[in-house]
N, C-alpha and C positions, 0 to 999 in steps of 0.2 A: 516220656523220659527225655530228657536234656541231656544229650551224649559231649555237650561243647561243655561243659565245667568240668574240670578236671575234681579227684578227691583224695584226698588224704587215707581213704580206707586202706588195706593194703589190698593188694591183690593178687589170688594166685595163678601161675603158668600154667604153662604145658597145653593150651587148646591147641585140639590140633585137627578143627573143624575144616573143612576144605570146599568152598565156595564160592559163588561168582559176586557175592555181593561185595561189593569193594567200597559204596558210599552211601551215607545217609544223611535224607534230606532234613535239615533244622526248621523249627517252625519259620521262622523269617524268612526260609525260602532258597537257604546257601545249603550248601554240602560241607560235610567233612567225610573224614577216613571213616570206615566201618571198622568198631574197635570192642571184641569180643568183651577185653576186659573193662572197660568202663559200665557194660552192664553185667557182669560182677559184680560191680563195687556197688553200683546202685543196690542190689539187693543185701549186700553184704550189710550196708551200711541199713536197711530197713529192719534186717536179722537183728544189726545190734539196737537201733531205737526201741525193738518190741523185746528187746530182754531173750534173744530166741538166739540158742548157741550151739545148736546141731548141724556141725561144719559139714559131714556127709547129706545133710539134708539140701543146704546150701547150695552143694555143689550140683548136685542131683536137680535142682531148680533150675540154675542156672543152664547147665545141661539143655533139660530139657527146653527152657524157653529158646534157646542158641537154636536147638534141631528145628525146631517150630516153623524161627523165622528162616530158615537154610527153603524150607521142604516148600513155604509162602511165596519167599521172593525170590529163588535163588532163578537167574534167568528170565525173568520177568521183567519188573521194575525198580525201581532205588525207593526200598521202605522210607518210612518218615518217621520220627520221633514217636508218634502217638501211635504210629503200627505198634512198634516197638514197647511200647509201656503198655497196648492191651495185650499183648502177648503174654508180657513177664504178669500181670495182672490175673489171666487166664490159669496159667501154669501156678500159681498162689493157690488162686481160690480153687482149684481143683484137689491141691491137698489139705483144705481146709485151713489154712493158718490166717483167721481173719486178721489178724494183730498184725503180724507184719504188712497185710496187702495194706489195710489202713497206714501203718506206718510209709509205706512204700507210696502210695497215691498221693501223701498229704502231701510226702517230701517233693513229688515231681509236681503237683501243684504248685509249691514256694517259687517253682523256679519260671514258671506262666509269668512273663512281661509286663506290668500293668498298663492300660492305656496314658500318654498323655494328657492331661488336659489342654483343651483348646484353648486357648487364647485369641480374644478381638485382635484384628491386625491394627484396625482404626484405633480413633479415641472415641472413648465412652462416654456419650451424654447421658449428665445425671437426670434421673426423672424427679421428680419433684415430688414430695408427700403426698399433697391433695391426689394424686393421680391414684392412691392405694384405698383412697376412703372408699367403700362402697354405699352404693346408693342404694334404697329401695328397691327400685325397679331389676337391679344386679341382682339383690339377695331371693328376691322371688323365683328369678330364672336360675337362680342356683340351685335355690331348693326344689326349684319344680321339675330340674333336667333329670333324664334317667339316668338308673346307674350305669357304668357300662359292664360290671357283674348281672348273670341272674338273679334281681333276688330271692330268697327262702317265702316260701307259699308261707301266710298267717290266717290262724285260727281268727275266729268270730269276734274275739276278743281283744287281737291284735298281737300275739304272742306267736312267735316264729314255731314253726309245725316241724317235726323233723318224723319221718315217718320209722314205724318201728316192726319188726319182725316177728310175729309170735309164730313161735316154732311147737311142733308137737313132741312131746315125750318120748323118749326111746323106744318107749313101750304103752303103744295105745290100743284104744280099740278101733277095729272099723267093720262095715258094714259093703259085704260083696254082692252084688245083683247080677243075673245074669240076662241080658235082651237082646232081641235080636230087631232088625227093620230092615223089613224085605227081605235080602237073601244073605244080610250080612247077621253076623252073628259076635258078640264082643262080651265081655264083662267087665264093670264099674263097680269100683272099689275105692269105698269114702272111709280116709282117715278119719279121727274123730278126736275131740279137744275131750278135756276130762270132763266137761259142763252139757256133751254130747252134738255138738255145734260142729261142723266139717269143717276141716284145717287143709285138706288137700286130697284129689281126684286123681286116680290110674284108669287110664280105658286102654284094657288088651281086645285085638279084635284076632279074631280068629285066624285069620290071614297075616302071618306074621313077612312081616318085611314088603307087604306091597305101600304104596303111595296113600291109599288111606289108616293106615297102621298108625306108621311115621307123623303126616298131621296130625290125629288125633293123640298121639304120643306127646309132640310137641304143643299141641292144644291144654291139654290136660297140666301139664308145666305151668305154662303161663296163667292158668286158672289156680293152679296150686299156688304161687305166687301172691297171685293177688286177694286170697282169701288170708292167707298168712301176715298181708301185711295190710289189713282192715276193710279190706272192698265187702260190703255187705253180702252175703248169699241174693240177696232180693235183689239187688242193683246188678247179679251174672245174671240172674235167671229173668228178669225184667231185659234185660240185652239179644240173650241168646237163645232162649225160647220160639218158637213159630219162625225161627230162617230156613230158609227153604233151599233146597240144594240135593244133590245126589249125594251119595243114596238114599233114596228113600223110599217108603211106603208101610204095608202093616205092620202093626207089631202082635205079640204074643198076650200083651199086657192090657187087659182089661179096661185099664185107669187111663191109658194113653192107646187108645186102637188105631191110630193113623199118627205116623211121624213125619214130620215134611222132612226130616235128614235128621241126622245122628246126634247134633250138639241138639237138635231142638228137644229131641227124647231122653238127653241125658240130665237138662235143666229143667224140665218141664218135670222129669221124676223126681230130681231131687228138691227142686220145689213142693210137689207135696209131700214129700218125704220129710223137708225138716221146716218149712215154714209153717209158720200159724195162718191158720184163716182168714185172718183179719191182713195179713202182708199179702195171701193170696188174694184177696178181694180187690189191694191196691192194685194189684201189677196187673188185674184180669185174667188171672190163671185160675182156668176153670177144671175141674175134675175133684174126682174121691180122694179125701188122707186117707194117709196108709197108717195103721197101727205099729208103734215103733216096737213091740213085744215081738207080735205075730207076723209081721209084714203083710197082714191081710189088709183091705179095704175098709174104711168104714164109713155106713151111710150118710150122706149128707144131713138128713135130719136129724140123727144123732147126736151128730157134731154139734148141729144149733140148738139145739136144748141142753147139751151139756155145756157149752160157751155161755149162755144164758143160764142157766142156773149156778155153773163155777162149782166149786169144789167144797165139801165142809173142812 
């Protein structure tokens, strides 16, 4: 706020605020008189730009912004214009009246300085046409310089990639397992897309609020994340399968009898859980499917006769 222009708005009396603040600093850097009613009038005047004609309200504004800056600066320091305008700014937008704060902002904007332009002190020698022709050798090194943006990763094809979200339905289905490894004990709980494909992972472990709770809280996140936004199941479970780490040791689960640690038992399940045989085969993840009905086991040989025969 520019307390140095004077305005035509009218202004009303009687403040009869009592404090130390006596001067306020101008952008440029000088002082004037600290003058309650000049920001009145500022707001008076943004009241009337936005068509807003609630003179108790007004006043009530003004008010409060005056106490604000009393309670900020009073005994301290000598405010400066731009205290001042976040103040009355604050006290706006707190009672919601975006119209005037806009009106109000735009106006102490107008009244921002704009820089000079510099001017040569010497004289100007003209540069000549030819100087502007580019050569060959210019236009390569133009085209070949980086940009100095990031730019957008491109598809196979050359078309800029913007990566997308798919989000699960309010209301899905999912699939809760209960495992334990060694002497921890947790449950895993896969949301589920409507096509039956995992969209995002819960691991509660038994032990609520210790250090491994928490990671795998925030693990399970960042894996929910990136299944939503196109990371293949096979490319988590090709990652995070077989790392080794505490805690670990047996487990309960037939399919998986030794976990080297917690993320590798919860990939290495869900791996046979929702992969086909033929993605298990890439990544070398060896073990029983699991029947998606029953959540029982089903024999290997099984599997490859019925892969091999396929379906009528």
């Amino acid at each position: 706020m520019d307390l140095s222009s004077s305005s035509s708005v009218p202004v009303a009396t009687g403040w009869s605020f009592i404090g130390s603040i006596a001067d306020v600093q101008k952008r440029n850097g000088s002082t004037q008189a600290y003058d309650i009613g000049k920001i009145e009038a500022s707001i008076r005047k943004a009241f009337a730009s936005a068509d807003h004609k609630d003179e108790v309200l007004l006043l009530t504004i003004t008010e409060h912004a005056v106490d604000q800056l009393q309670r900020t600066f009073d005994g301290t320091r000598v405010p400066r214009t731009i205290d001042i305008h976040d103040i009355v700014v604050k006290a706006l937008s707190d009672t919601q009246l975006a119209s005037v704060m806009e009106a109000f902002t735009r106006a102490q904007a107008a009244k921002v300085p704009k820089p000079a332009a510099v001017r040569p002190s010497g004289p100007v020698t003209p540069v000549p046409p030819s100087a502007f022709v580019p050569t060959p050798s210019s236009l390569s090194e133009i085209s070949m310089s980086p940009s100095p943006s990031v730019p957008a990763p491109l598809t196979s094809s050359g078309e800029t990639f913007t990566p997308r979200r798919r989000r699960l339905n309010d209301e899905r289905k999912a699939v809760t397992h209960k495992f334990q490894v060694g002497k921890h004990e947790g449950y895993l709980t896969v949301g589920l897309y409507d096509d039956g494909q995992p969209g995002e992972i819960f691991v509660r472990m038994s032990k609520e609020g210790s250090v491994i709770s928490g990671l795998m809280d925030a693990f399970a996140t960042a894996s929910s994340i990136g299944l939503q936004y196109g990371v293949p199941l096979k490319v988590l479970v090709n990652k995070f399968a077989n790392m080794r780490f505490e805690p670990n040791g047996p487990t309960q689960n037939p399919n998986i009898p030794e976990a080297r640690s917690i993320v590798d038992y919860i990939f290495r399940w869900m791996g046979l859980k929702f992969l086909t045989s033929e993605e298990r085969q890439q990544i070398g993840l060896h073990g029983q499917e699991i029947d998606e009905n029953t959540g029982e086991s089903i024999d290997p040989l099984q599997v490859s006769l019925l892969d091999s025969v396929g379906t009528v």
